[in-house]
C-alpha positions as CSV (number, residue, x, y, z in Angstrom):
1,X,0.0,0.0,0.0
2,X,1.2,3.1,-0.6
3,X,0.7,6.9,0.4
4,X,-0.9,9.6,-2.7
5,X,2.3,10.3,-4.5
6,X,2.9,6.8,-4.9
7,X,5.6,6.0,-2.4
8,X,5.2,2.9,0.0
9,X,3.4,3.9,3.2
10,X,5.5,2.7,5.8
11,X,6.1,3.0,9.6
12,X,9.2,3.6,12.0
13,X,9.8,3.5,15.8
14,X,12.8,5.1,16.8
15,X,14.9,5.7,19.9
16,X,17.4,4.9,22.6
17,X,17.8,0.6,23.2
18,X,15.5,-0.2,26.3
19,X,12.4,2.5,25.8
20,X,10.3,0.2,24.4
21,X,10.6,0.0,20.8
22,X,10.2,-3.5,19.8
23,X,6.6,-3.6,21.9
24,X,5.4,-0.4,20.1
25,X,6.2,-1.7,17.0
26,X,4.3,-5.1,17.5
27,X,1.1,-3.5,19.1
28,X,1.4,-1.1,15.7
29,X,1.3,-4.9,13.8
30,X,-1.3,-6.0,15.3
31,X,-3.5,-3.1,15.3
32,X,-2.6,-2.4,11.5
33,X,-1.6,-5.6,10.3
34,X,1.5,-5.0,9.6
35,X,5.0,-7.0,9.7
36,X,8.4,-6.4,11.6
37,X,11.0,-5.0,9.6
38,X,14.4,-4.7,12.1
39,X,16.9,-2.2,11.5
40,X,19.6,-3.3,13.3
41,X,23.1,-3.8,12.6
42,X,23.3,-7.5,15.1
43,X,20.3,-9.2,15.0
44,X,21.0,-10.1,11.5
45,X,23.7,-12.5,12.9
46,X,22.6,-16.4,13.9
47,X,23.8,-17.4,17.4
48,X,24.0,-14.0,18.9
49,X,21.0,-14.0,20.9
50,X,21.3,-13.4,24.9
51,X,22.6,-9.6,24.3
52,X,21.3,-8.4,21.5
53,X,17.3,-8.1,22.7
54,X,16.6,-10.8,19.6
55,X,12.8,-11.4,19.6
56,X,12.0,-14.4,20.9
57,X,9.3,-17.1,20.1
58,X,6.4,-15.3,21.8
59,X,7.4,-11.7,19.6
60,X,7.3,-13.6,16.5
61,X,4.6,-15.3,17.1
62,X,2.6,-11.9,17.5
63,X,3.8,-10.7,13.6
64,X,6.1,-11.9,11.1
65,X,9.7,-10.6,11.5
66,X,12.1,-9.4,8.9
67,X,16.0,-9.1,9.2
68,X,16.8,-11.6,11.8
69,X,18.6,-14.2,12.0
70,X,20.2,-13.7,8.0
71,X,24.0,-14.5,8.5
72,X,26.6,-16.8,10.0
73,X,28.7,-14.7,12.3
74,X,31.8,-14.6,10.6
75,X,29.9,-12.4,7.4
76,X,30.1,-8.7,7.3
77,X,27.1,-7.0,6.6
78,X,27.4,-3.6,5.2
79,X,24.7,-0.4,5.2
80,X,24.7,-1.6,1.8
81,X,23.5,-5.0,2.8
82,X,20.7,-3.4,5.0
83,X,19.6,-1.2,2.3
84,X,19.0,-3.7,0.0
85,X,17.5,-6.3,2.4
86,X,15.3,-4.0,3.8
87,X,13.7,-2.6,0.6
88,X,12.9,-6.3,-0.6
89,X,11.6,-7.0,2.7
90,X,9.2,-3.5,2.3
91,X,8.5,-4.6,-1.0
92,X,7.0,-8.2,-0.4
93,X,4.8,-6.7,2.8
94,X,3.4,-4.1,0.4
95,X,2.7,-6.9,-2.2
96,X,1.0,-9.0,1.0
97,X,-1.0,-5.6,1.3
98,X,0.1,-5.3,4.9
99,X,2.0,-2.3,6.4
100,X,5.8,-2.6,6.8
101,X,6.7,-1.5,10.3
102,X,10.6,-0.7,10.8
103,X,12.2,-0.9,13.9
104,X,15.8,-0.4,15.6
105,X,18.5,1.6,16.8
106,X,20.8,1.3,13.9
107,X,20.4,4.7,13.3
108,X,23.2,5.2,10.0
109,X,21.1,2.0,8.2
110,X,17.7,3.8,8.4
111,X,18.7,7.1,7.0
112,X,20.6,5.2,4.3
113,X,17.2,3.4,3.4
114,X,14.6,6.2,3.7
115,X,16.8,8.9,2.0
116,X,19.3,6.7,0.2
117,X,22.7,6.1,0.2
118,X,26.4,7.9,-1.0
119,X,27.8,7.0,-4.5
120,X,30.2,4.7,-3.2
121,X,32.4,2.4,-5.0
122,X,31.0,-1.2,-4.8
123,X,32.9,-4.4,-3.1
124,X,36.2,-5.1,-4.4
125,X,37.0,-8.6,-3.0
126,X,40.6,-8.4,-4.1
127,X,41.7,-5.7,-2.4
128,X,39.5,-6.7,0.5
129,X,41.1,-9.6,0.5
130,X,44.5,-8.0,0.6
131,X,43.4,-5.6,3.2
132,X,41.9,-8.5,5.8
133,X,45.2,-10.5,5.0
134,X,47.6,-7.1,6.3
135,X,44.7,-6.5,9.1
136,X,45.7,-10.4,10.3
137,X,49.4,-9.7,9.9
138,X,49.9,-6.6,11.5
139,X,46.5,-5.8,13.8
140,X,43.3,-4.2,13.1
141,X,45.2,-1.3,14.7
142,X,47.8,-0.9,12.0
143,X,44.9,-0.7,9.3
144,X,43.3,2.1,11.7
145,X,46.0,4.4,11.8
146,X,46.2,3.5,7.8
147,X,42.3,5.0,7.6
148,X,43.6,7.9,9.7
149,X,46.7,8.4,7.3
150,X,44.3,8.7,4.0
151,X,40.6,9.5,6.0
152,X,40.7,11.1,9.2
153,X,37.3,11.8,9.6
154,X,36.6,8.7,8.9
155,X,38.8,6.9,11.2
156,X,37.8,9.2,14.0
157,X,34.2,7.9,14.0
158,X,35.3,4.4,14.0
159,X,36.9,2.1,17.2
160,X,40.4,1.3,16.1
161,X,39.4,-2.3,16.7
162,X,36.0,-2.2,14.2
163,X,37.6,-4.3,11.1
164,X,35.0,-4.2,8.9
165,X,34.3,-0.8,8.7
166,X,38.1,0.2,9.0
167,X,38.6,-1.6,5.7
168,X,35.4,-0.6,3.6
169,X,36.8,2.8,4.4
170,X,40.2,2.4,3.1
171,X,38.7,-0.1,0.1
172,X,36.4,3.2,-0.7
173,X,40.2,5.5,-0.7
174,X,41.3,3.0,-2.8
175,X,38.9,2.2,-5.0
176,X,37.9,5.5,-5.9
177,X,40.8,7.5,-4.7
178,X,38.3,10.1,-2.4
179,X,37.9,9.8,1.1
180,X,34.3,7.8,2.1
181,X,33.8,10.7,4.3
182,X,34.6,13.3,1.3
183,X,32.0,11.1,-0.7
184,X,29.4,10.9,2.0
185,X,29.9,15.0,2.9
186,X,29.6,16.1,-1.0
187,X,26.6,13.4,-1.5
188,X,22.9,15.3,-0.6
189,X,20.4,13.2,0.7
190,X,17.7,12.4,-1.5
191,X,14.0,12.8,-1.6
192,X,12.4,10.8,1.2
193,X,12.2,7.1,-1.0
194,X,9.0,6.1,1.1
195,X,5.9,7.8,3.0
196,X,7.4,7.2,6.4
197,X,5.1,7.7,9.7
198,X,8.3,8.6,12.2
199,X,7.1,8.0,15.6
200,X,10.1,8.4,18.0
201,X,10.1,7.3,22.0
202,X,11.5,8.2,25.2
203,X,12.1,8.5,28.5
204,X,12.7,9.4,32.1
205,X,16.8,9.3,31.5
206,X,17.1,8.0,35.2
207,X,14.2,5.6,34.5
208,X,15.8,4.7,31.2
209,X,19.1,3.8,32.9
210,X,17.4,1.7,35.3
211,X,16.1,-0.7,32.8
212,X,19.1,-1.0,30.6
213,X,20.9,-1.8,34.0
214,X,18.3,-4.8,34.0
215,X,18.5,-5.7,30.6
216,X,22.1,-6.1,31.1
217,X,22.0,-8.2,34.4
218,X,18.9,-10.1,32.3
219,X,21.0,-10.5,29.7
220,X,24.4,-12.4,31.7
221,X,21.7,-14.3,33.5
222,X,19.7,-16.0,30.4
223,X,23.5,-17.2,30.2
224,X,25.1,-14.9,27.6
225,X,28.8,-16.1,29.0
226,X,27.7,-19.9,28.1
227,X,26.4,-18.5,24.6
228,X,29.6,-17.3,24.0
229,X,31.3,-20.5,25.3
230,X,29.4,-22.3,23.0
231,X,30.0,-19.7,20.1
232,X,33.6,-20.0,20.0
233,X,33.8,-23.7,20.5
234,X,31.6,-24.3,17.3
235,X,34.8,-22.9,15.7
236,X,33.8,-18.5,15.1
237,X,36.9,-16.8,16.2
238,X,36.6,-13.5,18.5
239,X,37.6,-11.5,15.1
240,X,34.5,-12.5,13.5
241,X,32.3,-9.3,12.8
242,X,29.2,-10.3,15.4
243,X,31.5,-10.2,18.9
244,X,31.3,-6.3,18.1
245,X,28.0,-6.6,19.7
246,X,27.6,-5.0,22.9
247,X,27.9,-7.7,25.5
248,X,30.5,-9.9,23.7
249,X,33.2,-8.3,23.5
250,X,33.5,-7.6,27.5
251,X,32.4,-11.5,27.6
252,X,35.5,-12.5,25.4
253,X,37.2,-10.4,27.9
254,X,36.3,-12.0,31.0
255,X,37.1,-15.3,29.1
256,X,40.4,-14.2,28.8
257,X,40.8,-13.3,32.1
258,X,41.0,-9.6,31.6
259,X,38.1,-8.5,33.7
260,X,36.1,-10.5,36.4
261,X,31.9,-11.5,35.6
262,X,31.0,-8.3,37.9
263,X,33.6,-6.2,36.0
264,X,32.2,-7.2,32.7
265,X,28.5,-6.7,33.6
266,X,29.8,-3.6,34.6
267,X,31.3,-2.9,31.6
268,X,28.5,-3.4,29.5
269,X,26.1,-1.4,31.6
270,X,28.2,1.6,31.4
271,X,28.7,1.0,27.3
272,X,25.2,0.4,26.8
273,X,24.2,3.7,28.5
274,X,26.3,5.5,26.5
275,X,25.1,4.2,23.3
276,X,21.2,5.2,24.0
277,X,22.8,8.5,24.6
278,X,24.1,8.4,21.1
279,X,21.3,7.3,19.6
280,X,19.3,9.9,21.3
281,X,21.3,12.6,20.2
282,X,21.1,10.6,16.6
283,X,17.6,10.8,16.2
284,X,16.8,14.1,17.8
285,X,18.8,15.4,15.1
286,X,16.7,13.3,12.4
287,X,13.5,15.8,10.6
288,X,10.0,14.5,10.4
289,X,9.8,12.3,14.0
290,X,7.5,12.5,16.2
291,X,8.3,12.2,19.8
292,X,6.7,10.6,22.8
293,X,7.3,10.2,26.2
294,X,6.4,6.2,27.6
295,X,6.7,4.6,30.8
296,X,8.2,1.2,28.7
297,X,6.5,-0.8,32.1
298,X,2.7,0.5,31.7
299,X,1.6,0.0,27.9
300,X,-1.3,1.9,28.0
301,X,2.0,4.9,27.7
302,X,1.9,3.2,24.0
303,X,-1.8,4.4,23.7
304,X,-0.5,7.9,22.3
305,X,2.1,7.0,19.6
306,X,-0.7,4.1,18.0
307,X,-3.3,6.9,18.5
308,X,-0.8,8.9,16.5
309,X,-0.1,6.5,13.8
310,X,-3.7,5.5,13.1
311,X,-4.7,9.8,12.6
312,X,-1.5,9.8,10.2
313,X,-2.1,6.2,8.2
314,X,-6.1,7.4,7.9
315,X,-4.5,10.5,6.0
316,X,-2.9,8.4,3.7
317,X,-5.2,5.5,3.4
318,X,-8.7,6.5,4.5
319,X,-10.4,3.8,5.4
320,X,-7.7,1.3,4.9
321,X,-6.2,1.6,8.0
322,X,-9.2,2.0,10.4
């Protein structure tokens, strides 16, 4: 279904992790019929379960999901990826005449989608290949400072440990001899590529903190440590793309004996609380959202965005979406 102009007639639910995205978006499904599109960067990775807040069989049972569960973890999966994932995902709920429903806190991969991406060069698996093979000789490190000989703006928006990333920036240098930041700063955004109904959530900040606290501790006591375990004896080294997840990496940590269990779940709270932040700052800066404050416990707080999303999809639809 789409909007007047033609354009599919989607909805998003935006905002920090732990507000209560994921159960907006399904009581959106179920009141509209819609399905689950997820726009996040780790759920698309099988096995990595306990800390990424992966729906489980009661969520999917409530509306179909999209973008879970895609890849092995050793794969990378690019914005690029996302983009075109996503879009085939929109385009088979449409033809189901159902409304697509995004949601996640990948907040890069949803602009890409809804206002398209920078004209970058495509994969190169040669020089990928060549880059990976000096990353695993000399350190992910080496290929950081690299990035930050050829692309500092680049590099200074990346970890110095986040290989994937590190080398699609210096494959873009390479491959097109410009900067990836130079390409994405001279590229405009396009016109919106779908009739998006932007509903945005938060929160008390102390109230918000609280519960990511206890998604953490949830998280380490559904047995993330024995996931990991597990993960790495099936044969995934702690290179592989997925272990950039919050969680995992202070996990492979405490494996290794650098950090005790409290230290880690320590570690992850704090990392996890600065992330909302980030992606609160991310999508305050965003145009056309609509924000609401929730009380994630009480789901009546819910009432208002649905309220708000039924008054914008009758505009579009009429009668359709009653």
């Amino acid at each position: 279904m789409g909007g007047g102009d033609g354009r599919p007639t989607i909805v998003v639910v935006v905002g920090p992790t732990a507000v209560g995205k994921s159960e907006c978006a399904l009581l959106l499904c179920e009141r509209f019929a819609g399905e689950l599109v997820s726009v996040d960067s780790m759920q698309v990775y099988r096995g990595f379960d306990r800390a990424t807040a992966k729906p489980g069989p009661l969520e999917r049972a409530r509306a179909p999901h999209h973008g879970i569960d895609l890849l092995d973890p050793g794969e990378d999966f690019s914005m690029g990826d996302f983009v075109r994932r996503a879009e085939s995902a929109i385009n088979g709920i449409v033809a189901r005449r159902r409304l697509p429903v995004l949601v996640g806190g990948t907040g890069l991969y949803l602009r890409a989608l809804l206002r398209g991406m920078a004209d970058a060069p495509g994969r190169a698996p040669r020089l990928r290949r060549r880059l990976n093979d000096l990353g695993e000789r000399h350190g992910v490190p080496w290929l950081h400072r690299m990035l930050r000989r050829v692309d500092p703006d680049t590099a200074a928006r990346l970890p110095s440990k986040d290989r994937q990333r590190i080398v699609r920036g210096l494959e873009v240098f390479f491959a097109a001899r410009r900067p990836l930041s130079n390409l994405i700063g001279t590229t405009p955004f396009g016109a919106p590529r779908y009739d998006a109904v932007t509903i945005g959530l938060s929160c008390d900040r102390a109230e918000l903190y609280r519960r990511i606290d206890a998604r953490v501790d949830a998280f380490f006591a559904a047995g993330l440590v024995e996931e990991v375990r597990g993960l790495l004896a099936s044969g995934w080294p702690e290179t592989a793309n997925a272990f950039k997840a919050l969680g995992y990496k202070a996990v492979l940590a405490h494996l290794r004996g650098a950090c005790s269990l409290e230290e880690g779940i320590a570690l992850t709270r704090r990392n996890t609380r600065r992330y909302a932040k980030r992606q609160l700052t991310w999508f305050r800066r965003e145009t056309g959202v609509t924000w609401f404050d929730v009380d994630p416990a009480r789901p009546m707080t819910f009432q208002a965005p649905l309220e708000h999303a039924a008054r914008q999809l009758a505009l579009r639809q009429g009668a359709a979406w009653a």
